[in-house]
Structures are given as structure tokens and as C-alpha cells.
N, CA and C atoms as a LAMMPS dump frame, in Angstrom:
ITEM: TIMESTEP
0
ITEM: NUMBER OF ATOMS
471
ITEM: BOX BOUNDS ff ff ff
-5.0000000000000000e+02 5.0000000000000000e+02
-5.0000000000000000e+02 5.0000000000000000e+02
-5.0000000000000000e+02 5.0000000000000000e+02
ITEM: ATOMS id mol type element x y z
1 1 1 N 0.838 -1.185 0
2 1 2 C 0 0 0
3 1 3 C 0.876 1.238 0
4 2 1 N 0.89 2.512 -1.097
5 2 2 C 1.258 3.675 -1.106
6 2 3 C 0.82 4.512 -0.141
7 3 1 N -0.067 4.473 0.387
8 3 2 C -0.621 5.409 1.371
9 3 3 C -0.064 5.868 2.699
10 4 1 N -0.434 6.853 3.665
11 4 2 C 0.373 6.834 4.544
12 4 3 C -0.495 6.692 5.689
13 5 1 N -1.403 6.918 5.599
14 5 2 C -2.736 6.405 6.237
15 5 3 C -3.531 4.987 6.551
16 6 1 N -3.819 4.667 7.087
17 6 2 C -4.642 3.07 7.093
18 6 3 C -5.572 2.976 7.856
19 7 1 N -6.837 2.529 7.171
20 7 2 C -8.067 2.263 8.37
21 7 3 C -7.702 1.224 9.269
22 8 1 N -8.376 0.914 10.174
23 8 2 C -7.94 -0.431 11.066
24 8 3 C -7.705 -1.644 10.176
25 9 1 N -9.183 -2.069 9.322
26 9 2 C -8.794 -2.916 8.624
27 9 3 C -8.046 -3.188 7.818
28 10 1 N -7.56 -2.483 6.918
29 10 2 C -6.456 -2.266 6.239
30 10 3 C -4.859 -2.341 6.822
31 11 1 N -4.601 -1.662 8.204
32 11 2 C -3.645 -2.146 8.755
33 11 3 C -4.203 -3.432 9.171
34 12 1 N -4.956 -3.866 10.058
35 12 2 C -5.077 -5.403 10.329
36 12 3 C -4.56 -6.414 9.465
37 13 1 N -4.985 -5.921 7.97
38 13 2 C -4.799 -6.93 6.387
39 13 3 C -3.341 -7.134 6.586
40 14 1 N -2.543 -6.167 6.734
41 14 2 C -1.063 -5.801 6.27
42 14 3 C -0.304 -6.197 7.791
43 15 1 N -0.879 -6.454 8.861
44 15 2 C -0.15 -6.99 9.92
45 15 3 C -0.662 -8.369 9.955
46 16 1 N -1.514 -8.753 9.637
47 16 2 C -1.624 -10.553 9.621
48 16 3 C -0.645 -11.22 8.385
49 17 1 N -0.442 -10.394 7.197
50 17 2 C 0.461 -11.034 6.411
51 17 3 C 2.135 -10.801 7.112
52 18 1 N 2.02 -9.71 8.032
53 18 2 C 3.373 -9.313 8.748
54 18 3 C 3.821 -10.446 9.269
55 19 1 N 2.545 -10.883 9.887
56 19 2 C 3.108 -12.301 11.203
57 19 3 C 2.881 -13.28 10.501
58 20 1 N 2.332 -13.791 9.531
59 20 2 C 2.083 -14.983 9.054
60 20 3 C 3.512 -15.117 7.992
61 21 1 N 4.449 -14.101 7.859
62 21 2 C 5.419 -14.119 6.915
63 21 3 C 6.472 -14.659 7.939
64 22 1 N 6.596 -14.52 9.356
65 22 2 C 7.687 -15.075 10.094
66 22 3 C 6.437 -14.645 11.401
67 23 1 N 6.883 -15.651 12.935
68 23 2 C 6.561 -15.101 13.649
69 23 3 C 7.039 -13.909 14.587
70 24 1 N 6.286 -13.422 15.468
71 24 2 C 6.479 -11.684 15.654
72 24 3 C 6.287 -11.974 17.235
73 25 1 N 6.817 -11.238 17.842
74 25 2 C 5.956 -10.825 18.965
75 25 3 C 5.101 -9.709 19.413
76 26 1 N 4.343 -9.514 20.299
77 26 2 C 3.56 -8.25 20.544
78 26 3 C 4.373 -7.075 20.551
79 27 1 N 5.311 -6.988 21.111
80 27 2 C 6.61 -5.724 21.218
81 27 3 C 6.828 -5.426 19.437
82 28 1 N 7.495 -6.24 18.294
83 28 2 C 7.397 -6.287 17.318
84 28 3 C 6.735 -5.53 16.529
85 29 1 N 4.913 -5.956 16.601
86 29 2 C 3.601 -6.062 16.035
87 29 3 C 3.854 -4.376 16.672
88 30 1 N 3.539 -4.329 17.56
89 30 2 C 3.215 -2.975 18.221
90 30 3 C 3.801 -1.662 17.8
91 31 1 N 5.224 -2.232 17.333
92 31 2 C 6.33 -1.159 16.917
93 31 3 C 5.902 -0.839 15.368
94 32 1 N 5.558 -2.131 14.823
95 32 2 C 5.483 -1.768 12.957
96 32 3 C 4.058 -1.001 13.267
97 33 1 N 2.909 -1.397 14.145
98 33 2 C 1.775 -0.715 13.788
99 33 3 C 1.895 0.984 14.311
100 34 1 N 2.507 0.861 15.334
101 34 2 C 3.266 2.441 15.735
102 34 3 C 3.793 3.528 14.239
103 35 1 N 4.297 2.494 13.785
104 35 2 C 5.544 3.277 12.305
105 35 3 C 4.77 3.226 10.897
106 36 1 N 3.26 2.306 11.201
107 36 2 C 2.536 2.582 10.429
108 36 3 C 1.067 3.791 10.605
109 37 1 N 1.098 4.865 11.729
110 37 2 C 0.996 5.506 11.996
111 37 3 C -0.405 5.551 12.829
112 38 1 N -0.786 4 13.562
113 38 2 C -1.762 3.663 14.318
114 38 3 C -2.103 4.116 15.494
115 39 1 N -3.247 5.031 15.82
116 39 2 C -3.009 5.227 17.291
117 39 3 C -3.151 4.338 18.034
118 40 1 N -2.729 4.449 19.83
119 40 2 C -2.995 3.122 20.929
120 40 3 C -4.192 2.233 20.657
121 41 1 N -5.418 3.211 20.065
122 41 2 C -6.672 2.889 20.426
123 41 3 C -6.834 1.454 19.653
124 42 1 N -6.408 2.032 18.166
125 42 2 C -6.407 0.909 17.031
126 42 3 C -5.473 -0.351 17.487
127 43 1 N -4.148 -0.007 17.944
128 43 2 C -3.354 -1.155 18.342
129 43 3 C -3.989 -1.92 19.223
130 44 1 N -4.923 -1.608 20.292
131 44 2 C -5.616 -2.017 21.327
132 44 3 C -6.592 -3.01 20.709
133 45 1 N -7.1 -2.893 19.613
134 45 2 C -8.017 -3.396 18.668
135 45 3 C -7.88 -4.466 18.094
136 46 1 N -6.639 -4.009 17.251
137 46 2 C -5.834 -5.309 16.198
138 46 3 C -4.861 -6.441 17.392
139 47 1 N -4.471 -5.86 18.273
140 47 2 C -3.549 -7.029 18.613
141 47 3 C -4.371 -8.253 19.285
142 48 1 N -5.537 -8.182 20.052
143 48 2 C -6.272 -9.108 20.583
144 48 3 C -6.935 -9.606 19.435
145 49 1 N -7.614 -9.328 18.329
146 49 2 C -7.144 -9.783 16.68
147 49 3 C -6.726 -10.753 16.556
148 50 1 N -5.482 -10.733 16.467
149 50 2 C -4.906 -11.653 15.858
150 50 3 C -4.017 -12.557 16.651
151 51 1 N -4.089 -12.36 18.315
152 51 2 C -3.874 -13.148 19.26
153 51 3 C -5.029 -14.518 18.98
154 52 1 N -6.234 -14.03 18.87
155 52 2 C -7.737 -14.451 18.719
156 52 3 C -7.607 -15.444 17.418
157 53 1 N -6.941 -15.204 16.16
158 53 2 C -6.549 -15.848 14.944
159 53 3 C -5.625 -16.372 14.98
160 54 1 N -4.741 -16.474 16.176
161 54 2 C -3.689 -17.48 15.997
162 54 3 C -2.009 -16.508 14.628
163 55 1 N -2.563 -15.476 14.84
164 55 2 C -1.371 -15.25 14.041
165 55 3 C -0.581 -14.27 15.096
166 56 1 N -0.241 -14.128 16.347
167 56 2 C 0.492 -13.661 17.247
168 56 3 C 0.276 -14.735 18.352
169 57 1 N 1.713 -15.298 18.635
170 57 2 C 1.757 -16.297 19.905
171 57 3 C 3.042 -16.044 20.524
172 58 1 N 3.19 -15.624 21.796
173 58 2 C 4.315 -15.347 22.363
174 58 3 C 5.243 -16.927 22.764
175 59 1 N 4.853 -17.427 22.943
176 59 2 C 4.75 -19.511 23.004
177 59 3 C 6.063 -19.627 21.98
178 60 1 N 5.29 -19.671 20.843
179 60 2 C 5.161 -19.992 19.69
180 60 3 C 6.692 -18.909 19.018
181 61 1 N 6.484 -17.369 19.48
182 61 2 C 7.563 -16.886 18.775
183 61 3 C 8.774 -16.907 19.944
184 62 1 N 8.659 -17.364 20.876
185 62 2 C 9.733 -17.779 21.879
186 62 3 C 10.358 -18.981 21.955
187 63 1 N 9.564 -20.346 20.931
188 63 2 C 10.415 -21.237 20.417
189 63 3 C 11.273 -20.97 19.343
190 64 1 N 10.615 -20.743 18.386
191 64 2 C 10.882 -20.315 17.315
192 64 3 C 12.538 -19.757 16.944
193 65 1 N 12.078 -18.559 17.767
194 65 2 C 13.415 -17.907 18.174
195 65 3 C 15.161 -18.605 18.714
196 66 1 N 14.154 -19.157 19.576
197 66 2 C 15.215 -19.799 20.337
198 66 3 C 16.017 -21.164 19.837
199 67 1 N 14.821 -21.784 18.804
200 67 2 C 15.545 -22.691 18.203
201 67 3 C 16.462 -22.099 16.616
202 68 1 N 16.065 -21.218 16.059
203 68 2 C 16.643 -20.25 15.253
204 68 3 C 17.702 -19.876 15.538
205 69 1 N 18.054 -19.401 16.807
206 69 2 C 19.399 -18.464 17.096
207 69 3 C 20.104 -19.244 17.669
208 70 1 N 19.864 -20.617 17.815
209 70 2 C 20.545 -21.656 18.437
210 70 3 C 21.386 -22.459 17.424
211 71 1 N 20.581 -22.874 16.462
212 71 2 C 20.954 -23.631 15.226
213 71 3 C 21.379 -22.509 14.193
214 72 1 N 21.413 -21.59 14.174
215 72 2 C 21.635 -20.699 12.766
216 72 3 C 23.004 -19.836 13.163
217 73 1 N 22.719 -18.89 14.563
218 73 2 C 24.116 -18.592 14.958
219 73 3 C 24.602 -18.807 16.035
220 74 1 N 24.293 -20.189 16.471
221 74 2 C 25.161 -20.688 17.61
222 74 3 C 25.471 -20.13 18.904
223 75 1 N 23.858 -19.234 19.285
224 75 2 C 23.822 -18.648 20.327
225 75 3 C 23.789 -19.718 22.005
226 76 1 N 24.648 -18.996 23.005
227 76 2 C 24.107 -20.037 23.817
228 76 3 C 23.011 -19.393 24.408
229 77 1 N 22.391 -20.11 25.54
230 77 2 C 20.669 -19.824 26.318
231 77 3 C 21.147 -18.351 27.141
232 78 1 N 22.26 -17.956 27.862
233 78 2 C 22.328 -16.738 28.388
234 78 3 C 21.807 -15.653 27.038
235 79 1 N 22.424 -15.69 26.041
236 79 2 C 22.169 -14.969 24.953
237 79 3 C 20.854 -14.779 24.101
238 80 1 N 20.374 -15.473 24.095
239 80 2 C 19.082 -16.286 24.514
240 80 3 C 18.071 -15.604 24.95
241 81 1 N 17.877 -15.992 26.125
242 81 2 C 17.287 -15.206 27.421
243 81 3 C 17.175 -13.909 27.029
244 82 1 N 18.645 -13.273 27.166
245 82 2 C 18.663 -11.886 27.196
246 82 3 C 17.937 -11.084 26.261
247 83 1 N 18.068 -11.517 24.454
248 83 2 C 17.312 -11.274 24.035
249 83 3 C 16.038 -11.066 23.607
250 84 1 N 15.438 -12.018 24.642
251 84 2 C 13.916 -12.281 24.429
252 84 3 C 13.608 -11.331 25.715
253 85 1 N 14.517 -11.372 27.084
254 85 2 C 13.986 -10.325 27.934
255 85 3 C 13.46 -9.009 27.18
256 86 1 N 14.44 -8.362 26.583
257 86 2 C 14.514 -7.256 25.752
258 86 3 C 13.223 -7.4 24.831
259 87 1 N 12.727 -8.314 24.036
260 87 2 C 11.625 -8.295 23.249
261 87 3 C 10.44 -8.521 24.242
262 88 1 N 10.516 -8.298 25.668
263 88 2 C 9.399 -8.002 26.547
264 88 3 C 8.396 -9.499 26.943
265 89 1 N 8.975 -10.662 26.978
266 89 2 C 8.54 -11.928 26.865
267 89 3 C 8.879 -11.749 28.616
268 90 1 N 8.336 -12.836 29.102
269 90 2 C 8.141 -13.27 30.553
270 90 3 C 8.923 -14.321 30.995
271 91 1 N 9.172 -14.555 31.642
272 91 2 C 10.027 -15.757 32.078
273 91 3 C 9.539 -17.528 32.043
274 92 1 N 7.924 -17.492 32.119
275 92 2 C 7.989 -18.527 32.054
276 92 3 C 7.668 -18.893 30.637
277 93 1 N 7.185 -17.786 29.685
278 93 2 C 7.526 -18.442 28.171
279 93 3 C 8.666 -18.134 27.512
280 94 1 N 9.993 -18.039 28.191
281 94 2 C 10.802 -17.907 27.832
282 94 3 C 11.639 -19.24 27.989
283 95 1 N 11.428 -19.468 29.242
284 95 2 C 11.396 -21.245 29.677
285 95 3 C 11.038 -22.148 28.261
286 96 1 N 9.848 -21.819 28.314
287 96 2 C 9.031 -22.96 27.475
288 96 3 C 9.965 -23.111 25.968
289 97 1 N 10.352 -21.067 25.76
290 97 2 C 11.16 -21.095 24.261
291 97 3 C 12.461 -22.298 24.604
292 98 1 N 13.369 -22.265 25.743
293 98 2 C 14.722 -23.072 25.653
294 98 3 C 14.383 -24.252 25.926
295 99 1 N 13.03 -24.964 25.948
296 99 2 C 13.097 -26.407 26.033
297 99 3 C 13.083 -26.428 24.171
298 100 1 N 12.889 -26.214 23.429
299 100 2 C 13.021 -26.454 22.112
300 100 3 C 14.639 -27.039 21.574
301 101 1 N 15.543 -26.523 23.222
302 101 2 C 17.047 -27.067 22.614
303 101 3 C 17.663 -27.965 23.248
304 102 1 N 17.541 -29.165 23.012
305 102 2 C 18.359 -30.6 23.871
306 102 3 C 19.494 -30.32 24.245
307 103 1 N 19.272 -31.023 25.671
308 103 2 C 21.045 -30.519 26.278
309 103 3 C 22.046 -31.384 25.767
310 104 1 N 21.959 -32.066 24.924
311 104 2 C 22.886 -32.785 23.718
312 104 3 C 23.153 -32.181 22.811
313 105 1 N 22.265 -31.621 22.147
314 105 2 C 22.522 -30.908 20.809
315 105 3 C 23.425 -29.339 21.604
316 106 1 N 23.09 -28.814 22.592
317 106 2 C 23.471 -27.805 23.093
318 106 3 C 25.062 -27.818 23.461
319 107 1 N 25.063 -29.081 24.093
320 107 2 C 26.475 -29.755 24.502
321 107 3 C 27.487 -29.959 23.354
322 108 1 N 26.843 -30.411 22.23
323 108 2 C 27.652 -30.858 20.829
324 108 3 C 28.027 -29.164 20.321
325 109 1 N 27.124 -28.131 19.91
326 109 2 C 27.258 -27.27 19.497
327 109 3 C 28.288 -26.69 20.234
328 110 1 N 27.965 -26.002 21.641
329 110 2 C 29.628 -25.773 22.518
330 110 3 C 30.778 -26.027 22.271
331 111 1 N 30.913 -27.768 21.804
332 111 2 C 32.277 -28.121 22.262
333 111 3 C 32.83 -27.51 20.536
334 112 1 N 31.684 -27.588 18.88
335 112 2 C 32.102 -27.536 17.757
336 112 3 C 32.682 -26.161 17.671
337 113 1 N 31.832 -25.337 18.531
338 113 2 C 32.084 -23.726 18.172
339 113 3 C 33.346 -23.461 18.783
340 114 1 N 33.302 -24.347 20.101
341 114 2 C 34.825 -23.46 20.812
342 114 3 C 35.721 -24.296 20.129
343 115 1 N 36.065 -25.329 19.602
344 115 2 C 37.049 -25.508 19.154
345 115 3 C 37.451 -25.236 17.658
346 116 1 N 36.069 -24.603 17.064
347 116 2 C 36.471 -24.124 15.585
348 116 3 C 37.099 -22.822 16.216
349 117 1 N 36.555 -22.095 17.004
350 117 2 C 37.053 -20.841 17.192
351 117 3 C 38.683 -20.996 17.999
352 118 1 N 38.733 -22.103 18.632
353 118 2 C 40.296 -22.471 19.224
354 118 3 C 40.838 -22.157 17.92
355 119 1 N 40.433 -22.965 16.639
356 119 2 C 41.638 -23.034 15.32
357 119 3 C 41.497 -22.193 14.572
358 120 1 N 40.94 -20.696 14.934
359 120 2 C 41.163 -19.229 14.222
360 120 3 C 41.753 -18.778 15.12
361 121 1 N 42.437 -18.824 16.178
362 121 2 C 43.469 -18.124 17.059
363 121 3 C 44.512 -18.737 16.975
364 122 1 N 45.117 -19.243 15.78
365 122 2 C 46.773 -19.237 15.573
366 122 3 C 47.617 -18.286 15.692
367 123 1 N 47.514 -17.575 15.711
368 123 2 C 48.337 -16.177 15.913
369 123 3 C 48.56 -15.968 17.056
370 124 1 N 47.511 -16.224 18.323
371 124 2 C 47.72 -16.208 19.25
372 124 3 C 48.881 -16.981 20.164
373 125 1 N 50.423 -16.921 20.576
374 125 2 C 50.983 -17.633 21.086
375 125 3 C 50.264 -17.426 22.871
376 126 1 N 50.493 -16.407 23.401
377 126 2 C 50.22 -16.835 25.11
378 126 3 C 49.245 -17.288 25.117
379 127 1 N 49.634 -18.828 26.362
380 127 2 C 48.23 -19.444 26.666
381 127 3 C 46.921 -18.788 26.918
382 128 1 N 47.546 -17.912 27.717
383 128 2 C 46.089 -16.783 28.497
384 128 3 C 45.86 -15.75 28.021
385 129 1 N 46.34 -15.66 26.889
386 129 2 C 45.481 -14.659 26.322
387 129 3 C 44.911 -15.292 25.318
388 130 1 N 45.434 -16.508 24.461
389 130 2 C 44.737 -17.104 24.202
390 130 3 C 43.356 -17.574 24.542
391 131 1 N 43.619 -18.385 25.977
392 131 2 C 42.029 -18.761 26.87
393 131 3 C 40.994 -17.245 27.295
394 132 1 N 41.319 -16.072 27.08
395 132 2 C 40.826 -14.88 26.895
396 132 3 C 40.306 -14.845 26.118
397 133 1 N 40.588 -14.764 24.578
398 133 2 C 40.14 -14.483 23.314
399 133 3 C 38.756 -15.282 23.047
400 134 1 N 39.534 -16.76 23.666
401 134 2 C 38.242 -17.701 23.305
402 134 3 C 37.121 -17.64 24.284
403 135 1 N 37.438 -17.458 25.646
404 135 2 C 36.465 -17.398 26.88
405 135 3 C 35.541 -15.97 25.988
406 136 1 N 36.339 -14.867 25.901
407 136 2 C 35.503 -13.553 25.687
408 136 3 C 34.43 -13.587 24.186
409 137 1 N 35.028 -14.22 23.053
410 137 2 C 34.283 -14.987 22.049
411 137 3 C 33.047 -15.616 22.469
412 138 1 N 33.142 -16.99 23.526
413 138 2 C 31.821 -17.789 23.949
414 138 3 C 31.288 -17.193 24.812
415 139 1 N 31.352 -16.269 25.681
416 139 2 C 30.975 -15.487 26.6
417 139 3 C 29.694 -14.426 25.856
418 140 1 N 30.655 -14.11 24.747
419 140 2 C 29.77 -12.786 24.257
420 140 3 C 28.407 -13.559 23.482
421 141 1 N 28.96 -14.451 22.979
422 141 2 C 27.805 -15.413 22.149
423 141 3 C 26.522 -15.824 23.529
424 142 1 N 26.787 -15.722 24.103
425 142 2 C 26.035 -15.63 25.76
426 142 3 C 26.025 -17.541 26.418
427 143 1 N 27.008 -18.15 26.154
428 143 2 C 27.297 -19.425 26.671
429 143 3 C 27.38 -19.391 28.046
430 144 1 N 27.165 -20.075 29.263
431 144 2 C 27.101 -19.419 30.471
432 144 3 C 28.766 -20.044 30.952
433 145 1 N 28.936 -18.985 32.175
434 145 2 C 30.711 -18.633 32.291
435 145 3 C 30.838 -19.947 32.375
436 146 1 N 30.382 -20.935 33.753
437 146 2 C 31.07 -22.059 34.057
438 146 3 C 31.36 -23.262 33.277
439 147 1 N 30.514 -23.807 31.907
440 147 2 C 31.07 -24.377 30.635
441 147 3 C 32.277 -23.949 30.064
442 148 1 N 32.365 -22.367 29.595
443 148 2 C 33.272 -21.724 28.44
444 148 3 C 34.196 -21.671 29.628
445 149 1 N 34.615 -21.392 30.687
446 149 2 C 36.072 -21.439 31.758
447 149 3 C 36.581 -22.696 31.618
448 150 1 N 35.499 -23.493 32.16
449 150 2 C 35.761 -25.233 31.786
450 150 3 C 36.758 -25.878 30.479
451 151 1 N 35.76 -25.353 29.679
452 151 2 C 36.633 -25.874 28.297
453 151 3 C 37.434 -24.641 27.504
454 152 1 N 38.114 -24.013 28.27
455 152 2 C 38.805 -22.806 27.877
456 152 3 C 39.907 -23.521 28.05
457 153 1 N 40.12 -24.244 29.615
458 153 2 C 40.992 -24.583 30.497
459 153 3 C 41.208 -26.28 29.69
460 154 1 N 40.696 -26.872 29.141
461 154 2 C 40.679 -28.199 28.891
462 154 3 C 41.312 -28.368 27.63
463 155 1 N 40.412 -27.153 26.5
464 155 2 C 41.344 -27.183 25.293
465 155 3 C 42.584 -26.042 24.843
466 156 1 N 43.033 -25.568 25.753
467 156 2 C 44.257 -24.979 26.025
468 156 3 C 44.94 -24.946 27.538
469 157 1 N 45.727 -26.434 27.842
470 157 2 C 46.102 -26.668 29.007
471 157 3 C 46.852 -25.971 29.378
């Protein structure tokens, strides 16, 4: 739509294809209908909408997510978390998002990432700054400390 204007329904049309194109959360939904120049009243309108239609699920975009940023960029669950805090999700469907990731598959991914990332720090000769580079690498990816110290210490004795 060219316009800069939108009746409810018309934004409604253009935010159900929003969420049905990937899932969204309410924080999300709220922001595009904000920038599509909706007042509260209308947002108040449309979002129980399409909660009601199944095309907004906080559940649903808190797995999603979590199995996405897990498998795609090898985030760990601190990183995780944090980000979904920030997208205004609650704790216990935030829970529900990190059961989507087996503590096997979670365990396998750890040990592949830190040791691909061990064999891009050739350059690095000191041990400890070595075990720095890599701790501050899995750290930032949000892996929680007591794993990445663990195997900081294991694969650079």
C-alpha cells in the first residue's frame, strides 16, 4: 500500500500477512503498527485480533526464536534469554522457548564452536590470552561462564 494512512482494517490486512510471513511478537507487532501511523486505540483493537486468529503467539515466537538463534548462529541460552527479555517476553515463556534445545545438541554445538574458534586463534601464542580471546568470544555469544572457563581450560592446558 502507497498510502500513509490506514483504516484499522487495512492495517489489520497488512499486519496478519506481517506475522504470518515469520513469527512476531507483541513488542514487534506494536512497533510496525506504531511506524505505520496507528493510534494506541487501534493497536488495542488489532492485537487481541490476531492473538484471537492465531497469528500472534508469544509460546510460539519464543520457540521459534530460540531454536533459530541456536541452530543458525550458535547462540548459547544466556544470549538467549537476554534477548527475548529485551523483546518483553516473561520468564515462564521464555522457559518454554529453551526447552526447544536438547542438552545434547546444546552440549555438541559448545564443544564444535569453541574448538572451531580455538583453530582461528593461531596467531595467538600466550596461553592466556589465548584462553581470553576464546572465553571472551563464547561469553559474548552468551554461553554461560562455568562451561566456556571449563573448556577454555581443557582445550588450552
Amino acid at each position: 500500500m502507497s498510502q500513509d494512512t490506514y483504516t484499522v482494517e487495512e492495517a489489520t490486512r497488512a499486519i496478519e500477512r506481517y506475522c504470518a510471513y515469520q513469527e512476531r511478537c507483541h513488542k514487534d507487532v506494536e512497533e510496525k503498527l506504531k511506524s505505520m501511523g496507528m493510534i494506541q486505540l487501534a493497536i488495542d483493537e488489532i492485537i487481541p485480533h490476531l492473538i484471537h486468529h492465531k497469528f500472534l503467539n508469544e509460546t510460539r515466537y519464543a520457540e521459534s526464536f530460540a531454536r533459530g538463534k541456536f541452530r543458525i548462529k550458535k547462540w548459547g541460552r544466556q544470549r538467549i534469554v537476554r534477548e527475548l527479555k529485551i523483546k518483553g517476553l516473561n520468564e515462564r515463556t521464555i522457559k518454554l522457548g529453551l526447552k526447544e534445545i536438547s542438552e545434547s545438541n546444546y552440549m555438541i554445538a559448545f564443544d564444535t564452536l569453541s574448538r572451531k574458534r580455538l583453530q582461528q586463534l593461531t596467531s595467538e601464542t600466550d596461553k592466556y590470552k589465548k584462553r581470553k580471546k576464546l572465553a571472551d568470544y563464547l561469553l559474548y555469544r552468551g554461553w554461560e561462564s562455568h562451561l566456556v572457563y571449563a573448556k577454555t581450560v581443557e582445550l588450552i592446558p
